[in-house]
Every structure is written in C-alpha cells, then in structure tokens.
C-alpha positions in Angstrom: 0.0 0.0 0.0 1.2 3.5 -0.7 1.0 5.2 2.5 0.3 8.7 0.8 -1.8 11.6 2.1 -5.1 10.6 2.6 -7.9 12.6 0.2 -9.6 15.0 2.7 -12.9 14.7 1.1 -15.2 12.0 0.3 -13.2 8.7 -0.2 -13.5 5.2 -0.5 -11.1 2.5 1.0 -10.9 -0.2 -1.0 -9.5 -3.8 0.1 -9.2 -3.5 3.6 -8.6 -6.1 6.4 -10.8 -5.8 9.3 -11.5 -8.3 12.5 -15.0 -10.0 11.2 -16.7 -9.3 15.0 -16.1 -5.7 14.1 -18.5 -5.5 11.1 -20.9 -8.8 12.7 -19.6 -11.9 10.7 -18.2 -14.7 11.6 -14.7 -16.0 11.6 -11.3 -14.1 12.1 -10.3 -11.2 9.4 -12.1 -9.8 6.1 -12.0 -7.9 3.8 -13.9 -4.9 3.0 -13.7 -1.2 1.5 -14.8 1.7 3.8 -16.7 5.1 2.8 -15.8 8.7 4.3 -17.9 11.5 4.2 -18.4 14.2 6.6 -16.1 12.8 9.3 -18.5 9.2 9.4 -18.5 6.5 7.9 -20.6 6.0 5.1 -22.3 3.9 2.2 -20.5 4.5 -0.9 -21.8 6.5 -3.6 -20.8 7.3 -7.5 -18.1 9.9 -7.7 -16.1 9.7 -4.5 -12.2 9.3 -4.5 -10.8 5.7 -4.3 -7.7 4.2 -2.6 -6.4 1.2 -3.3 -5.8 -0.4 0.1 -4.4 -3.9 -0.7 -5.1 -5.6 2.5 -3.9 -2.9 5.1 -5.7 -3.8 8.5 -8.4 -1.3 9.5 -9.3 -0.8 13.1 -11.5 1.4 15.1 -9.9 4.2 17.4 -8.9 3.0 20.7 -9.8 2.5 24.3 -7.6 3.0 26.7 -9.3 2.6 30.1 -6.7 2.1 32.9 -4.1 4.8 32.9 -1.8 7.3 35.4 -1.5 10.3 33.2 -0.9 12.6 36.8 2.4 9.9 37.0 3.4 9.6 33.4 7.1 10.4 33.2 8.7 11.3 36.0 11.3 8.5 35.5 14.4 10.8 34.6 14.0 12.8 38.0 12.0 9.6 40.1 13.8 6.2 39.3 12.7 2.9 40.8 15.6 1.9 42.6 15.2 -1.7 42.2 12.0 -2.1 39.8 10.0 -3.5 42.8 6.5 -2.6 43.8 7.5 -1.2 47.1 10.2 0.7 45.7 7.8 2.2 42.9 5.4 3.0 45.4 7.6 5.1 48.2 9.3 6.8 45.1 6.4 8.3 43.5 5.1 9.5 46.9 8.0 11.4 47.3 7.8 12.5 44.0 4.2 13.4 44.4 4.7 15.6 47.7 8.0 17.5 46.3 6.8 18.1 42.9 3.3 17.4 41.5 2.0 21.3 41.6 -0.6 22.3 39.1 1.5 23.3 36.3 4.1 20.3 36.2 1.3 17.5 36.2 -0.9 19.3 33.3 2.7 19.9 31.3 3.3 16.0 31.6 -0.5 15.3 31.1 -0.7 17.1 28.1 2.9 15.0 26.9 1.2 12.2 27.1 -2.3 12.9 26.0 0.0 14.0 22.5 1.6 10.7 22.5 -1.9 8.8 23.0 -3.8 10.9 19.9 -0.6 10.3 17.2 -0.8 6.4 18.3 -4.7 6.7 17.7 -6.3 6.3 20.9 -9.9 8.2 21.2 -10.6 7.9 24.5 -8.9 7.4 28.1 -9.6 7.5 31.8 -6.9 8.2 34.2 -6.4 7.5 37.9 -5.3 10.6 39.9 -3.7 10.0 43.1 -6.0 11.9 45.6 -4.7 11.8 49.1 -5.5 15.5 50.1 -4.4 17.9 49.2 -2.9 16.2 45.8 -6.9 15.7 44.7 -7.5 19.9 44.8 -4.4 20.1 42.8 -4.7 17.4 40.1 -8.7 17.2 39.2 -8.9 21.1 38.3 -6.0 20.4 36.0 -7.6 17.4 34.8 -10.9 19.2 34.0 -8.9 21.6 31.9 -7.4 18.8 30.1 -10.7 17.2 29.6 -12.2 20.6 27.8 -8.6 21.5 26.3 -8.6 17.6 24.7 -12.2 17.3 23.0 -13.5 16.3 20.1 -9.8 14.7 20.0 -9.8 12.3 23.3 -12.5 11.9 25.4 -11.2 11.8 29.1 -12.5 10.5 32.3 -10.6 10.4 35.6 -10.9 8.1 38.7 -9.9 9.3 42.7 -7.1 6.8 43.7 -6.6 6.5 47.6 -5.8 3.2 49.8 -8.6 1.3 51.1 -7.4 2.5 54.8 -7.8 6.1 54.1 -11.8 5.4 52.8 -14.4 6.3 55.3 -17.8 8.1 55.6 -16.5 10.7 57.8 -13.1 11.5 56.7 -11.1 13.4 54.0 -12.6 10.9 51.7 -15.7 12.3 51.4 -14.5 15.6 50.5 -12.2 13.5 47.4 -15.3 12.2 46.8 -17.5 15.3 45.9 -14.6 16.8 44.0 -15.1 13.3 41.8 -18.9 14.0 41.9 -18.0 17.9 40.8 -15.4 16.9 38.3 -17.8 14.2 36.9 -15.3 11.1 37.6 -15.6 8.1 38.9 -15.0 6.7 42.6 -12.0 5.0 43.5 -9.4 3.4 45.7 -6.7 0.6 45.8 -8.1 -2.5 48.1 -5.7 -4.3 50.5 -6.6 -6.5 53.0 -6.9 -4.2 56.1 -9.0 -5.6 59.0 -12.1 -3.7 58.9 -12.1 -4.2 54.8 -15.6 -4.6 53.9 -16.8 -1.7 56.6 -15.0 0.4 54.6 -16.1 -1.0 50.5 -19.4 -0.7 52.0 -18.5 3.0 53.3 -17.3 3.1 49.5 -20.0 1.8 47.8 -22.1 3.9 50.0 -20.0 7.1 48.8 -21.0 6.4 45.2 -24.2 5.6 45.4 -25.5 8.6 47.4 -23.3 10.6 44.1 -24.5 8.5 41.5 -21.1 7.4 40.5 -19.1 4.8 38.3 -16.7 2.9 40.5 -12.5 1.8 39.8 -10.8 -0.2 42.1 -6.9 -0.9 41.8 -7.2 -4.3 43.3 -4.4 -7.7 44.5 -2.1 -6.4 42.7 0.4 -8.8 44.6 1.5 -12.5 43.9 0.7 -13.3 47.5 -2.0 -15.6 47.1 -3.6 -14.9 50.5 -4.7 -11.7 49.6 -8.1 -12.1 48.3 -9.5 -8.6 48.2 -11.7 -9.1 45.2 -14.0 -11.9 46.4 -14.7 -9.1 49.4 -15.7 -7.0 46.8 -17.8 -8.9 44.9 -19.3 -9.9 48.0 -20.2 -6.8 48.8 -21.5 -5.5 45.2 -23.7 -8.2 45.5 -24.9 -8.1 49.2 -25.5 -4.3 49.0 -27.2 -4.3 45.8 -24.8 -1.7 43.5 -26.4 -1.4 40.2 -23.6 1.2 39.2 -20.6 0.0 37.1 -17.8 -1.2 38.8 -14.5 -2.1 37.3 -11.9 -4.1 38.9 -7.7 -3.7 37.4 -5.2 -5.9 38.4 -6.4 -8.8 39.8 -3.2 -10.7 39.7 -2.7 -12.5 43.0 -6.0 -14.8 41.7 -3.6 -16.1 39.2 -1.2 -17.9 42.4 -4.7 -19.2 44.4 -5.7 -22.5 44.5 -8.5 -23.4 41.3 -11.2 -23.8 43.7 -10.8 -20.6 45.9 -10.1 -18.4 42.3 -13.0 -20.8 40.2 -15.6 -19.2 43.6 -14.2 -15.6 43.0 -14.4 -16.0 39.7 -18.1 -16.8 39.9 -18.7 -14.0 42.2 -16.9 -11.7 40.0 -19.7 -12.6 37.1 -22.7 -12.8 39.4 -21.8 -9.4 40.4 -21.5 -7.9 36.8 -18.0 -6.7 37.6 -15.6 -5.4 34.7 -12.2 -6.4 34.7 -9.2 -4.8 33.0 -5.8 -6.4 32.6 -2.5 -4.2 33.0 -0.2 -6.6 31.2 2.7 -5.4 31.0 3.2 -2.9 34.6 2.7 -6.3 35.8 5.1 -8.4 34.4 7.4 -5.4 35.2 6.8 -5.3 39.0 5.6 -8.7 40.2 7.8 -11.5 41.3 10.7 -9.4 41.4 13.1 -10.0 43.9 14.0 -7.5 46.7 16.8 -5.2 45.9 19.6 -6.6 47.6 18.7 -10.3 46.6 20.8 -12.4 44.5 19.5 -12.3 40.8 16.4 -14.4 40.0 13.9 -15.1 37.1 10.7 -14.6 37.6 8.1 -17.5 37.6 4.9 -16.3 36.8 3.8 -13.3 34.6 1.4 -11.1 37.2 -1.2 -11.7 34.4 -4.9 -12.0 35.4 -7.0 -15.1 34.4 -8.5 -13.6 32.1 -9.6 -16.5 30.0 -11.1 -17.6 32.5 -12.9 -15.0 33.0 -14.3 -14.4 29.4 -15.7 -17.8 29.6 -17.6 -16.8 32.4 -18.9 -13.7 30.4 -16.9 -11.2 32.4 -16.4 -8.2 30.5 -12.1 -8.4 30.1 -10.7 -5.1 28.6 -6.9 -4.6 28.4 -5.3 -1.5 28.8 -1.7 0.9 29.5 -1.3 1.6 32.9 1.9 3.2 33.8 4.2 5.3 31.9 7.3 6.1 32.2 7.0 6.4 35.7 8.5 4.1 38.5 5.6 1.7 38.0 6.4 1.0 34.6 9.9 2.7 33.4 8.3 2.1 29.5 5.3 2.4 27.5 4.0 5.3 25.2 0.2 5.2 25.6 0.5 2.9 22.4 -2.7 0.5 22.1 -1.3 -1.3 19.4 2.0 -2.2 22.0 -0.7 -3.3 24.4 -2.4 -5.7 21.9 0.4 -7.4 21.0 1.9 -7.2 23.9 -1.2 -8.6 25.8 -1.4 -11.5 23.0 2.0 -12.9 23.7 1.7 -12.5 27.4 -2.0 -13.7 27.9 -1.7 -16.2 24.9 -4.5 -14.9 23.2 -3.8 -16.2 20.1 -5.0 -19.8 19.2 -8.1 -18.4 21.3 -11.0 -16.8 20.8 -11.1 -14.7 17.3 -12.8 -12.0 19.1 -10.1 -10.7 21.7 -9.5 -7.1 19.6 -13.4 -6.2 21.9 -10.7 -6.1 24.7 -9.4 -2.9 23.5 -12.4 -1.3 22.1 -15.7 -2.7 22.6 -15.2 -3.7 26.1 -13.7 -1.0 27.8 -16.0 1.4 25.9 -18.8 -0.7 27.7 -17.3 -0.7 31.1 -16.4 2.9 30.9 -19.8 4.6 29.1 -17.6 5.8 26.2 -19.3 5.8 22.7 -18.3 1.8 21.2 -15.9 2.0 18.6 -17.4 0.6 15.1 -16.8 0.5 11.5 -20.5 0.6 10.4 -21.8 3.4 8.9 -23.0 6.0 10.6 -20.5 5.7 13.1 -17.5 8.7 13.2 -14.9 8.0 10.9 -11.7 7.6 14.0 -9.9 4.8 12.2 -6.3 3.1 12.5 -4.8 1.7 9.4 -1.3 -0.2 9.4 0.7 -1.7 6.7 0.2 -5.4 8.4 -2.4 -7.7 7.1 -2.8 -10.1 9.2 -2.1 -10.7 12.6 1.1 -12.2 12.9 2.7 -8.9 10.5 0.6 -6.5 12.9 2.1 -8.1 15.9 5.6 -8.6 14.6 6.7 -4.7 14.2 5.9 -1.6 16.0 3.7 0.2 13.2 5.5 3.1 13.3 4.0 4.3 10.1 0.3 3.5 10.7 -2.4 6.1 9.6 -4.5 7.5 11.8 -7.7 9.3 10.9 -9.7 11.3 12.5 -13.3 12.8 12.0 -12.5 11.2 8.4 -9.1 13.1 8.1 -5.8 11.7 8.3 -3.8 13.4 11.1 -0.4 14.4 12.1 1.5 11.4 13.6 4.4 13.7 14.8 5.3 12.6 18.6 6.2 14.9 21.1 9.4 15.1 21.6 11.0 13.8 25.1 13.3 16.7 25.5 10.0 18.8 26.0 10.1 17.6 29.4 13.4 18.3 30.2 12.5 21.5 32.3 10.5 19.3 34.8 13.3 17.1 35.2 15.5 19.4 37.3 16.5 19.5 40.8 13.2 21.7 42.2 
C-alpha cells in the first residue's frame, strides 16, 4: 500500500482487512472497502475518490481505560531503585509531595495525551492520586485537560486512595465530591486491612449517594492470601450496587488454588463486575526480587486469568497503565503495543477470534464511552497499518500506521521527550 496523504474529502477505502466481530460476521479477518464522508463512515456512492488499500488492517480508534497520566514520566527525576512494587510506590510519593503542583502535572498530562492521539487512541480514563491535598491540585487540572482535549480524546478520571484512608466521615468524602463535581468516577486501591468490607461498604455507599461509576486498583500482589476481590464482589452483590464497577489488576488470583479463584471467579460474574488487565506494569513489578537479593527469574507473569474469565462472560478489557514512571519505566500510551503485547503474554492467540473487543468494545462498555465501530454512521476515528494479518501487525511496532480522525488523516508527529526536560531538574 502507498501510505500517501489521505484525500480529505469523500473517499473510498478499498480492500481492507478488518476483524469480522467488528463489522458482525463470523470467523477471524475480512475484507472490505470503507466510505468517508463528513467525518463518518458512510455507504459509498458514484463519484467519490478511491484508494487502493491492498489488505492494510483497518481498526476502530482506541480505548484506553486504565491509565496514570498525573504519574506519566517522571522517571528521569524519580527512578525505581530496584523495579519493585514497594520501591515504585515510596518513590512516586515522594515525588508526588515535592513536585506534582498544578502546572508540572498538566505539562506531563498534556505530553502524554499527544503521544496517546498520534498512536490513535480516542478515548482514556486516568487515575489521579487523591490523598488530600494532591486531589485539589490534580482534578482542576484534569478538567482543563478534559475541555482542552475534545473532540480529539474523550477523558474521564478516577480518585485513587488506599482502602485504609476510605471512610464516611473522613477526607474521603470531600475527594469524593470533588469526583462527583469533576464528573469522575469513585475509586481506591483495596488491601486487606482488618475492617475491609466496613469500609467497601462505606465506599460503595459514597458512590451511590453521588451517582457514581466505581474503579478499584485491586491484589495487585502474587501473594496468594490476599483475596480482596471476592470481598468485593461480596459486597456489590450483598449491598445491591447497580452502578458499574471495574476491577484492574487482579493478579494474586492467578497464584490461588483453582477452587478458591474458580468461587471468585463466579462471584466476579454474578456481580456484573468489569475487569481490566494491565499486562505489561505487571510483568514489570511482580515477582521481582528485593533489591539486595541475588538475581532471580521470575516465575509467573502477574497476568490475570482472564480466559477464564471471558468464559464466564466477564467483561475483560486490556489496557496501558503506567508510563514512564517508577511503576512502569516504558510504555507510550500505544494501544497497538498493548495488543500485541497482551497477545503474547496472555496467549491470546489460538483463542478466541474475538479478543480485539478487549481494546475497544469492552472498555467502551465498562467505561460509558461511545463503542468504537466501523458501520456506517459511526465517526470516521480509524487506524490503518501496513500489516495484514495478525502475525505482520504483531511482529513490528507500526510506526508508520495512519491515523484518521473525523474522516481526516492526522499528524503522527510525537512529542518530543526533550520537551520535558524542564521538569526534570532539581526543584
């Protein structure tokens, strides 16, 4: 295919590769030919400009549902100093007390909010670390972002506080109305404290009485005693939550025994709960040993079950998580890295045919954000690569993918990192 400008008019794309569940047929890829007209997608009609696509891969613009854009790369100024959980988690705290004022977490925000558009990414909610005073700082600079960034990336943002600092009578509840003013959804990071489901019911309670979506950060651990997410489920169900709630991480289910994460499991679907997989933070943190340990591989991958889950009709998303920050020292809000990514790691091939929903359909459903689609009518937000098939879209980056928005073909130029250097210096 000759990867030229794109006509900015009416145009039809002829000879395309597309996933078959995307259009409602059976079986893995097709082919097709789109229409463009108006910034939708269209029926074709006599007289419009054609392109000869010769099998490139069409896909809808992204979902990215599980990110930390308020974290997103501090790593030249905030190294992990072993790559460990622990040691990402002390870091960015002192990080986020000495240098996350208003203006240095919208300058890395809107970094990577560039990167996410020129990879072709529609649509993303953040978590924003919240422990007071941090929430009065980062959610006014998110809701600038949020007006700043539309009609190019719809944006939603989650509170993110540990389970111990939730209450009904606490700071919380003041993070919790600046959610309910910023129009975000309720969340925290579970652990199994003592008093754990006093306080998801105190949470549960929080967003109900707000009418708000829910996001927990949940066993993100390989300890397999720590079983937070059957609490939760337990308590969804026993309190009667009709409101979404989405559940990331999950990873300590992956060590239990089958029968105690086969009951969870169960739970997790009676419930209605949405899960999202963060596959590759958590092959970078989990099972790695503590910093002055002798060298060791690591045995497991921190992965999720999330086949398991699908076959229990759980809705499974995948998404980015960290970047560049001492959760993750990598990553470029790049769904296309996540898919294949998430295909090697969670052995998605030689599966289902209809895993590419993970990283549109289903976290547009679990979010509220519009579904991604290819039928006409719907807004012409596309990604086209050279690859067509899956093994070629898998087996390079796609560095020179199109991207096309509201039926235009944008500007793929990435920010460049030296725009940050100014917030990398000693404060």
């Amino acid at each position: 295919m000759d990867f030229r400008v794109l006509p900015s008019g009416a145009y039809i794309l002829r000879d395309l590769t597309a996933p078959a569940c995307l259009i409602g047929q059976p079986g893995d890829l097709t082919r097709l030919d789109l229409a463009v007209e108006n910034g939708q997608i269209v029926a074709p009609r006599e007289g419009m400009e054609e392109v000869q696509m010769k099998g490139a891969m069409v896909l809808p613009a992204f979902v990215d549902m599980h990110t930390h854009l308020d974290k997103g790369h501090i790593w030249p100024r905030s190294p992990n100093p072993d790559g460990s959980f622990m040691g990402a988690l002390t870091t960015v705290g002192a990080d986020r007390v000495a240098r996350w004022t208003a203006e240095d977490v919208a300058a890395r925000m809107e970094f990577a909010l560039k990167c996410a558009f020129a990879h072709g990414t529609r649509a993303i909610r953040t978590h924003l670390d919240s422990t007071a005073p941090q929430d009065a700082i980062s959610f006014p600079v998110f809701r600038e972002m949020r007006a700043k960034w539309r009609g190019r990336i719809d944006l939603q943002a989650s509170c993110l506080v540990g389970i111990d600092g939730v209450s009904d009578d606490g700071p919380y509840v003041q993070t919790a109305d600046i959610v309910a003013e910023s129009g975000g959804v309720l969340g925290c990071v579970t652990y199994p404290v003592a008093d754990l489901k006093e306080r998801l019911r105190a949470f549960f309670a929080l967003a109900a009485a707000r009418g708000l979506h829910t996001d927990l950060h949940v066993d993100e651990t390989g300890d397999p005693s720590v079983a937070t997410l059957r609490v939760i489920a337990e308590t969804v169900l026993e309190m009667g939550f009709d409101a979404p709630v989405t559940v990331g991480h999950c990873c300590s289910l992956a060590v239990q025994e089958d029968a105690e994460a086969s009951h969870t499991l169960d739970l997790v679907a009676k419930a209605g709960l949405n899960v999202v997989s963060l596959p590759m933070c958590n092959m970078y943190l989990q099972d790695r040993v503590a910093q002055n340990a002798p060298p060791r591989t690591p045995r497991w991958r921190g992965i999720t079950l999330v086949h398991e889950m699908r076959a229990r009709g759980i809705n499974v998303s995948f998404a980015s998580d960290n970047t560049r920050d001492p959760f993750y020292a990598y990553g470029d809000l790049d769904m296309i890295e996540v898919m294949r990514e998430a295909t090697r790691i969670a052995h998605l091939d030689h599966s289902a045919t209809d895993w590419v929903h993970a990283f549109l359909t289903n976290p547009a459903r679990a979010c509220g954000f519009d579904a991604p689609s290819l039928a006409p009518g719907a807004p012409a937000d596309l990604v086209i690569t050279r690859a067509r098939g899956w093994t070629e879209l898998f087996s390079r980056p796609q560095s020179d993918r199109i991207v096309i928005r509201g039926g235009r073909q944008i500007d793929r130029t990435l920010p460049d990192y030296a725009d940050l250097d100014p917030l990398m210096s000693t404060p």
